[in-house]
N, C-alpha and C positions, 0 to 999 in steps of 0.2 A: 375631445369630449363628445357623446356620442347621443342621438337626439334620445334617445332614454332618459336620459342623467339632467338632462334639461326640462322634458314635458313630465309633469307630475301623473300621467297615464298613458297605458300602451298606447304603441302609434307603432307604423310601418310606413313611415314617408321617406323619401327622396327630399334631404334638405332644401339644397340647391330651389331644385323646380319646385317643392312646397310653399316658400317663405318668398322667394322671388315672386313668381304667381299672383300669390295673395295680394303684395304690396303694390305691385303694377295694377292690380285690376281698382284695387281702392284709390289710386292715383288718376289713374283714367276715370272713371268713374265720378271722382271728384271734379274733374277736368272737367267733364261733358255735361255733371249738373250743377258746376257754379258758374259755369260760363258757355252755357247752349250755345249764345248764335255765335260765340267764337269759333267753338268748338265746330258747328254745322258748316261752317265758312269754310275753316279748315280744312277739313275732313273730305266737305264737296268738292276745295279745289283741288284735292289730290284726284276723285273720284274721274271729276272728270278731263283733268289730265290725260289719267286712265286708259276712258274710253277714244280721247282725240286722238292719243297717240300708241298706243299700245293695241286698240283693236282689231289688229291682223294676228296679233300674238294672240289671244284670246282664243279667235276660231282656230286658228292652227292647229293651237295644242287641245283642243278638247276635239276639234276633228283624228287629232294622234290617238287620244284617250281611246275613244270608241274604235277605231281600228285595230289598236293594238287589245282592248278587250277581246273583240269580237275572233281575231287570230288563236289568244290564246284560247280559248274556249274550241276552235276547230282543228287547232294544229294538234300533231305529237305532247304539246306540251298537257292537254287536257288530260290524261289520266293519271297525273302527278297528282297528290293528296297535300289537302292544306292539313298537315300533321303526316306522324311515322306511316310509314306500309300498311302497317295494321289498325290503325286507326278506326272508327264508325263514329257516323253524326250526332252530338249531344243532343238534337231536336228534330222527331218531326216534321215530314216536309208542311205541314198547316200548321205546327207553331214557328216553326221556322219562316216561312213567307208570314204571319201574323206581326212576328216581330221586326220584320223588313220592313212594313208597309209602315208600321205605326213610329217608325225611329228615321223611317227614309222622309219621307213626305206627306201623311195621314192628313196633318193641319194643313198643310196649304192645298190640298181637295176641297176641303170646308171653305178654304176664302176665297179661292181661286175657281172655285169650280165652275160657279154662273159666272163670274163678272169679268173672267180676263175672254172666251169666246164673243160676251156684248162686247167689250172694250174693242177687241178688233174689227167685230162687226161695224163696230159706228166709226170708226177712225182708223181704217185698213192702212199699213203703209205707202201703198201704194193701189191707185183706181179709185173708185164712185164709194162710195156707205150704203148701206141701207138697199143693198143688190144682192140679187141670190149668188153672184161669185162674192163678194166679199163676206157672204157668210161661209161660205166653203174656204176662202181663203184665211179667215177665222178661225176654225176648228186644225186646218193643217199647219197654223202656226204655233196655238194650243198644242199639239201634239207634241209639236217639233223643241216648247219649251220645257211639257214635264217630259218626254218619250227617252229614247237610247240613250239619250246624250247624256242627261241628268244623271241618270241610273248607271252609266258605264265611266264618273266620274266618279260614285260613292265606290263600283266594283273594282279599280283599280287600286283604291287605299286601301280597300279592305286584305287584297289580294297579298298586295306587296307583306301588310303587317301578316295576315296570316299564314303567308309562305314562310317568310323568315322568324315568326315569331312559335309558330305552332311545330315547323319541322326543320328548322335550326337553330331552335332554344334559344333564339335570340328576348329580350324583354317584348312584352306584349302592348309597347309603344311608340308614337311617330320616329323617335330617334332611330328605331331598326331600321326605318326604310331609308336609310345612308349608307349601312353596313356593305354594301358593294362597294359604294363611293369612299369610306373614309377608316372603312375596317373596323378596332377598336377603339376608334376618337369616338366615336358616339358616345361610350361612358362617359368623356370628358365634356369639356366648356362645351363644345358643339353641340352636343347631344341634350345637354341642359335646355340650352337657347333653344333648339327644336321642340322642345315637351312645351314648356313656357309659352311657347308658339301657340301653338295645338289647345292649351288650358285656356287661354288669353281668348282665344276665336270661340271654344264652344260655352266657358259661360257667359261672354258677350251675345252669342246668336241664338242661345236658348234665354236669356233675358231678356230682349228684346222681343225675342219672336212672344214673348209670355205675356211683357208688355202691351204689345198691339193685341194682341187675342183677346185678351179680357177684354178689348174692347167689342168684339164680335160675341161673346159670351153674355157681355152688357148689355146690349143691342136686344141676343134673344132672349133675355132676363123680361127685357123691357117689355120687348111686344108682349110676350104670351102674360106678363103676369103687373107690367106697368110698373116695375122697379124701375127707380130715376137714372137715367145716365149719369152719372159725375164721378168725380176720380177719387170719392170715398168707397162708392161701390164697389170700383176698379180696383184700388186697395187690399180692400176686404176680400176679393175675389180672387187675387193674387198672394195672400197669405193662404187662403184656403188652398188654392189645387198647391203649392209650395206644399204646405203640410200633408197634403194626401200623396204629394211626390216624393216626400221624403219618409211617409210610413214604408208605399212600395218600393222604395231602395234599400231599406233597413231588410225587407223581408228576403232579399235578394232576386236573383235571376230567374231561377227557375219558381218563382212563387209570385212574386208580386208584378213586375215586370212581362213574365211569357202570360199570365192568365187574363190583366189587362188588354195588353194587346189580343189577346184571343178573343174576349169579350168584344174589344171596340172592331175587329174585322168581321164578327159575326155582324153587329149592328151595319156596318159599312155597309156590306152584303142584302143584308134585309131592304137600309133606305134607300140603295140605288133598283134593288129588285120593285120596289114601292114605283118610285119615280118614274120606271119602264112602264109598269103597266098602268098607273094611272094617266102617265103622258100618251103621246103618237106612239104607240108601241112598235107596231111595224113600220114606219119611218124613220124610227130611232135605231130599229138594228139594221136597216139600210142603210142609214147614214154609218154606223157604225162601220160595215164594209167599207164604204167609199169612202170615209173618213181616210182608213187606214193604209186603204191603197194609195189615195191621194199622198198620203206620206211620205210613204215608202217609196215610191217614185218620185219624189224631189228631195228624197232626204240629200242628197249629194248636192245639189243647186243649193241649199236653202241653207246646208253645213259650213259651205264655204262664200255664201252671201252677204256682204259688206255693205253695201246700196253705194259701194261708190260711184259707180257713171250716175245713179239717182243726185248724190249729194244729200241724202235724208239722214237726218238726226236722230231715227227712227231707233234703230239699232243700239246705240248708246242707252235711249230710255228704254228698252224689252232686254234684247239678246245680251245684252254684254252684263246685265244687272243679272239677270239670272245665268248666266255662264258664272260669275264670280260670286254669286250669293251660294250654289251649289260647290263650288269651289272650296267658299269658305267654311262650308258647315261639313265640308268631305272629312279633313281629320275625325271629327266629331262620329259624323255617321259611318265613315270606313272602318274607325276601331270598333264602334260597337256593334257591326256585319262581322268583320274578323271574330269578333269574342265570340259569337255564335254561329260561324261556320267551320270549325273544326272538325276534321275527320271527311271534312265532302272533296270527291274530287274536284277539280278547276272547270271540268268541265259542267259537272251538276253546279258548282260555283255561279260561272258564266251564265248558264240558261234559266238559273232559279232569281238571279238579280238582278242581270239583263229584262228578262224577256217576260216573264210570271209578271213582277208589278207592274213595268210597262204599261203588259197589258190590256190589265185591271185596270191602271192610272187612263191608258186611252177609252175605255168602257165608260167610264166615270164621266170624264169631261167630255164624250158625246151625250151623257145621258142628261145631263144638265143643261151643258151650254148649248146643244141641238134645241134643247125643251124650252130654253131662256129664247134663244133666236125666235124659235118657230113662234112664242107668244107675241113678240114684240109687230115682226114680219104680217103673221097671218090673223090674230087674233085681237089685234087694236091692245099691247100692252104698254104702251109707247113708256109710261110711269116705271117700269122694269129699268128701261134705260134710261133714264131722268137719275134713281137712286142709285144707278152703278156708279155714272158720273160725280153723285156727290155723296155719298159714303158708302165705301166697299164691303164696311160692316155689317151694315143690316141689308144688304143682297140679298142672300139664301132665305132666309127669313120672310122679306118681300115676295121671292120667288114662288115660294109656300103658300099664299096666300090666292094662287091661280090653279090651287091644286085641292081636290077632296079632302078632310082630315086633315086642314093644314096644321092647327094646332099637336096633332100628332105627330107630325111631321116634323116641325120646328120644335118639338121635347127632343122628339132623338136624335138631333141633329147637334142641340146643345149640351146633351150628356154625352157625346163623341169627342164634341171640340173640348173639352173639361177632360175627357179620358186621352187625349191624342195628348193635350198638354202636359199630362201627369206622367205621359210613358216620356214623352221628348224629356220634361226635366229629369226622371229619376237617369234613365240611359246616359244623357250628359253627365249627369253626375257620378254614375259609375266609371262613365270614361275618363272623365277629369279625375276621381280617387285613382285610377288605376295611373294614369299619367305623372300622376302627382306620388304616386309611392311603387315607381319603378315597374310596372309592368304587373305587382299584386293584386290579385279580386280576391283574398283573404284579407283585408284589414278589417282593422278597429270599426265598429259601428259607428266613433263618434266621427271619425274621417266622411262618411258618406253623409252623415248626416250635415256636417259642417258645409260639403260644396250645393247641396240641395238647397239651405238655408240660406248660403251665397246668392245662388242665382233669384231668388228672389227676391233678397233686400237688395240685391242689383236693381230688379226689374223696379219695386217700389221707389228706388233714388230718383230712377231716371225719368219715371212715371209723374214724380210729384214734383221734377224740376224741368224734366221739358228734354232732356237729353237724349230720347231712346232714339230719334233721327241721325242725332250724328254718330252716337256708338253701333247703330247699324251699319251707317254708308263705312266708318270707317274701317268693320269686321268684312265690309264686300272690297273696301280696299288692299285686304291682305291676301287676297285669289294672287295679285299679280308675284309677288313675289315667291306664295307657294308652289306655284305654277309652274315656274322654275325647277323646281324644286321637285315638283311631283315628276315632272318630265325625265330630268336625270335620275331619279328612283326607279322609275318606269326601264329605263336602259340597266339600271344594274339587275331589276328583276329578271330582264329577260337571260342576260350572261348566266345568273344564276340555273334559271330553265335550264340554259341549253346544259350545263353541269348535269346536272340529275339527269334530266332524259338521255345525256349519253353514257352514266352510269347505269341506264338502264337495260339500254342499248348494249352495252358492252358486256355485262352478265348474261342475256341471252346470248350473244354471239360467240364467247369466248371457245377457242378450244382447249381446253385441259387436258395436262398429261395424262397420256392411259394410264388406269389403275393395274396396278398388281395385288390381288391381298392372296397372302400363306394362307391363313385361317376364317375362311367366313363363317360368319354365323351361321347357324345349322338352320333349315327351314322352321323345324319342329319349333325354335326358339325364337323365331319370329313369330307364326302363329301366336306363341304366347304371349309376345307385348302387345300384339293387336286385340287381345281379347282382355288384358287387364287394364282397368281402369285405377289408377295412381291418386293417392290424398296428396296436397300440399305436400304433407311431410317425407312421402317418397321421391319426389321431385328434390329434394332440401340433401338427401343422403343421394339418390343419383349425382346429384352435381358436386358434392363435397367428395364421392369416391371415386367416381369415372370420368367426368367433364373437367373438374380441376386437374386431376393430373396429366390428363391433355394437352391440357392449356398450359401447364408448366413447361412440359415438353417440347413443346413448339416456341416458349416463352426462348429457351434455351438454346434451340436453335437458331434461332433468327437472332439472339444475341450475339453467339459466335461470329454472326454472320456480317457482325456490328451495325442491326441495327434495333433503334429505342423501342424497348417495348417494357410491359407492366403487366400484373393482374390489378384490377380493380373489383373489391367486393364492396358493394355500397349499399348500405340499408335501406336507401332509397328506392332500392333498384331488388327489393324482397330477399336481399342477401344472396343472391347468385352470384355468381363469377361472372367477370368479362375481360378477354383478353384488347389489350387497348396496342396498338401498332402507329408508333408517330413516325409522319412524313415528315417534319420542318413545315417551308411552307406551303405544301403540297399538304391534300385530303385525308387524314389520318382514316386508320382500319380499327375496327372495333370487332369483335365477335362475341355474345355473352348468351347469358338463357334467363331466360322469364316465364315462371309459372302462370301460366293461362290456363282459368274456369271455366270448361266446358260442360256443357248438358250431357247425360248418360244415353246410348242410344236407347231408345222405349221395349226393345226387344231383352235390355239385359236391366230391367227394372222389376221386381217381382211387385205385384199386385196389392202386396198391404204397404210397398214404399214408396216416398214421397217422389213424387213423378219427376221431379224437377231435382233430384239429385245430381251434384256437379261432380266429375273427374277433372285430375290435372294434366295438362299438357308440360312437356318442358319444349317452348320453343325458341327458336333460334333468334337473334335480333342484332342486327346490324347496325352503323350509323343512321341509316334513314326509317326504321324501326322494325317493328317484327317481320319474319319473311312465311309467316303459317306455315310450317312443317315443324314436326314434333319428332325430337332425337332422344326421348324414354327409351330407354331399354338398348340401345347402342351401347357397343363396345369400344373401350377407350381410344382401338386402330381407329375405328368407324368416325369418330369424334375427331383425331387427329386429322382425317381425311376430310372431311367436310369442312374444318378450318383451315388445311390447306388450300381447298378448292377456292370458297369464299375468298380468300387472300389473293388468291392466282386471277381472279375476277377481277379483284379490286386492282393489281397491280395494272392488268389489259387497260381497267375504264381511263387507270391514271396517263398510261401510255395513250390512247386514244384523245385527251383533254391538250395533253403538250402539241400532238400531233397535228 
């Protein structure tokens, strides 16, 4: 019986991972708010477990992470495209970084921005407080928390799923990043359990994170305008941005989602430009260098730092929380990087996710936490650090109040944290629909609607019963085992890499039989396809009268030759032809043709027509997708000859992989 015949309205779910999902999180959930300090008990003793005994694996593998980012972004492997050959970016390099920053880490800038540089100022792991090194050793730990590490944790999920998902057609969810490891199981139990996985962690970390927010949003309700603190307000303010997160998900991607985030990194942009010049201006981009150097020259000490000859606990409460809290929310923010980095090389990949917010993110928390220190330090603000210590919610806010126009200041600070929350839930929740109905961002509106509305009567459960502590420790407790998990993903990514790059490799190098042709084209007849520009429907009759029977021909041969081959014409695919060549379990060969709308060149446009008139290409397109050259107006030898070729490539790269 098939889920149609059951739900009295369209749906496009993934059974399994739909209804499993659901029932687990309403179970957990019940868990954690009928029985908090069990649950917290719980939950902490795994946690720290965890860190006692597990924190050498932790730095390890997110020391691997970032390595093995930062390679593939410089190696041979970078001009491989997350999608076919011919591919181009769905977004804007400014909505594209808009929507990284706002889905990657936007809200915790807001929470994190003044109070975790005081935190280490006043309580360094190690030496004196309230010293001009321990504020320097402050900010380079800040760095070291949100900087490459974080960022090249969310780049590697994203990668994996957009490799395989964008230019191996595999689904547009966690289960692909096994597809090295377990081939076709992933459709099955395995693949289920992994989504499930993946669903479980981000509407638990987008609840909770929505959770604690409101309480920061509560805070600046309060100051600026003396709304009460208490957990009706919290309530109410968590149905609201719910609902404004689930109009922007209803609207989709390109609408609701990229224009948000564009709005809030416009804002971002404004308060921190604010914050520079009404603070120590040129002390701020001083430190901002040194900041950064200071980093960058202990990143390696500081990557692989355990404090074990110290014996400090230190580590457990900072690094290892945020290693596995970044960890945990990676499914989450890797697929929805992946949804929107299609068509970019690895390398624009690598340098626009790495390195772009990074660098923003260190800009940020110099401009802040330099401005928080220097008040406390030189300005007699000692009351800054009194309220870090005892609520982290009203920080920024506080912080405001040592600055011109605080009042304005703290408005746009709270309609950021209100807009950061709105993109975090709608993005989780296109991730989770997309998880949850097999790799689709065409479903039902009520599908998106339904996990949006999840994550909020989550967040209200756990708000009004006291649970959101332990379903958070226990979403930072599932880092260890993805971790795992992410690592051996990481290893089949690269086997994959090296595939393609030496299918790359081996079409440049190949040598091909010399050609003989009886009958070439005549010049005069070439002139003329270069000067015709072809509708759709000439492309439709070239390849039905000249390219098909090509492709027959060779169909024919290489049967004789006994081996499997086909034409496939698919509607999908604009109704051209493509000749399909099976290996077994070797990389099968494809050759076919896809009409491609090109601009007219300006010179062969006559002056009362519309400038932007399109001609067709028929271009060639391979397994890894189109290869731009256009074979209009080729003769059937020409055609036979170029699929020979193609083929004789492909046999080299196959010979070259065994090799």
């Amino acid at each position: 019986m098939s889920v149609e015949s059951v739900l009295p309205f369209k749906s496009k779910i993934n059974p399994p991972v739909f209804f499993t999902s659901t029932i687990l999180i309403f179970l957990l959930v019940g868990y954690a708010a009928l029985f908090p300090d069990h649950a917290n008990q719980q939950f902490g003793a795994v946690q720290t477990w965890i860190n006692v005994n597990t924190s050498w694996f932790y730095v390890a593998s997110v020391a691997l992470i970032l390595l093995t980012v930062a390679f593939l972004g410089l190696s041979r492997y970078g001009d491989i495209k997350l999608g076919p050959d011919h591919a181009t970016p769905d977004f804007n390099n400014t909505t594209w970084f808009a929507m990284l920053f706002s889905a990657g880490m936007g809200i915790g800038l807001m929470f994190f921005g003044v109070a975790e540089p005081v935190m280490h100022y006043l309580s360094p792991p190690v030496g004196d407080p309230h010293t001009v090194e321990a504020a320097r050793e402050a900010l380079k730990l800040t760095f070291f928390h949100w900087g490459l590490h974080a960022w090249a944790i969310y780049a590697i999920v994203a990668l994996i799923l957009a490799f395989f998902g964008y230019r191996h057609g595999l689904p547009l969810t966690l289960r692909s990043a096994l597809y090295p490891l377990i081939g076709d199981r992933i459709y099955g139990p395995i693949g289920h359990a992994v989504d499930i996985f993946a669903i479980l962690g981000t509407v638990f970390g987008v609840a909770t994170s929505l959770g604690y927010g409101v309480l920061q949003v509560n805070s600046g309700l309060n100051y600026l305008f003396g709304i009460d603190i208490n957990t009706e307000v919290q309530v109410v303010l968590i149905l609201v941005i719910s609902g404004l997160a689930t109009l922007s998900v209803v609207s989709g991607l390109d609408k609701g989602i990229r224009r948000l985030s564009e709005l809030n990194l416009t804002l971002a942009v404004l308060l921190l430009i604010m914050v520079i010049l009404l603070g120590p201006t040129v002390l701020l981009l001083q430190m901002y260098v040194q900041n950064t150097g200071g980093y960058l020259s202990e990143i390696v000490s500081k990557t692989f730092n355990l404090y074990a000859y110290e014996g400090s606990d230190w580590l457990g409460g900072w690094t290892l929380l945020y290693w596995g809290w970044w960890m945990s929310w990676s499914p989450f923010v890797g697929m929805f990087i992946a949804r929107i980095s299609r068509g970019r090389t690895i390398r624009q990949f690598v340098t626009g996710v790495l390195f772009v917010p990074a660098g923003f993110t260190l800009l940020w928390m110099t401009a802040f936490g330099n401005s928080a220190i220097d008040l406390i330090m030189n300005q007699g603000a000692e009351k800054l650090g009194e309220v870090v210590n005892q609520d982290v919610s009203i920080t920024l806010f506080q912080f405001f109040e040592y600055f011109p126009m605080s009042d304005l200041l703290s408005g746009v600070a709270i309609i950021m944290v209100v807009i950061f929350f709105i993109t975090s839930s709608d993005s989780g929740s296109m991730v989770v629909d997309m998880l949850a109905s097999g790799g689709h961002d065409d479903t039902p509106t009520w599908q998106r609607v339904f996990w949006a509305s999840l994550e909020g009567v989550v967040a209200v459960a756990l708000l009004l019963a006291g649970g959101l502590g332990a379903l958070q420790t226990a979403t930072i407790a599932t880092a260890l085992p993805f971790a795992v998990v992410l690592l051996a993903s990481t290893y089949g990514l690269l086997k994959a890499l090296a595939v393609d790059a030496a299918k790359k490799e081996s079409q440049l190098q190949t040598n091909l039989t010399p050609k003989t042709i009886k009958n070439p084209v005549p010049w005069q007849r070439r002139i003329q396809n270069l000067s015709h520009f072809p509708r759709r429907s000439h492309v439709h009759r070239f390849a039905e009268s000249v390219a098909l029977p090509a492709m027959m021909e060779v169909q024919n041969e290489l049967e004789n030759q006994g081996i499997e081959c086909h034409i496939d014409i698919d509607e999908e695919r604009q109704g051209l032809p493509t000749l399909m060549v099976h290996h077994g379990d070797e990389h099968d060969f494809s050759y076919g043709l896809r009409p491609r709308a090109v601009a007219q060149p300006s010179f062969t446009v006559e002056e009362d027509e519309d400038e932007d008139k399109m001609y067709f290409r028929a271009e060639v397109f391979l397994v890894e997708g189109g290869q731009d050259y256009d074979v209009m107006g080729w003769s059937k030898e020409q055609i036979i000859s170029d699929i020979v070729d193609q083929y004789e490539k492909h046999m080299h790269f196959l010979h070259t992989v065994r090799s």
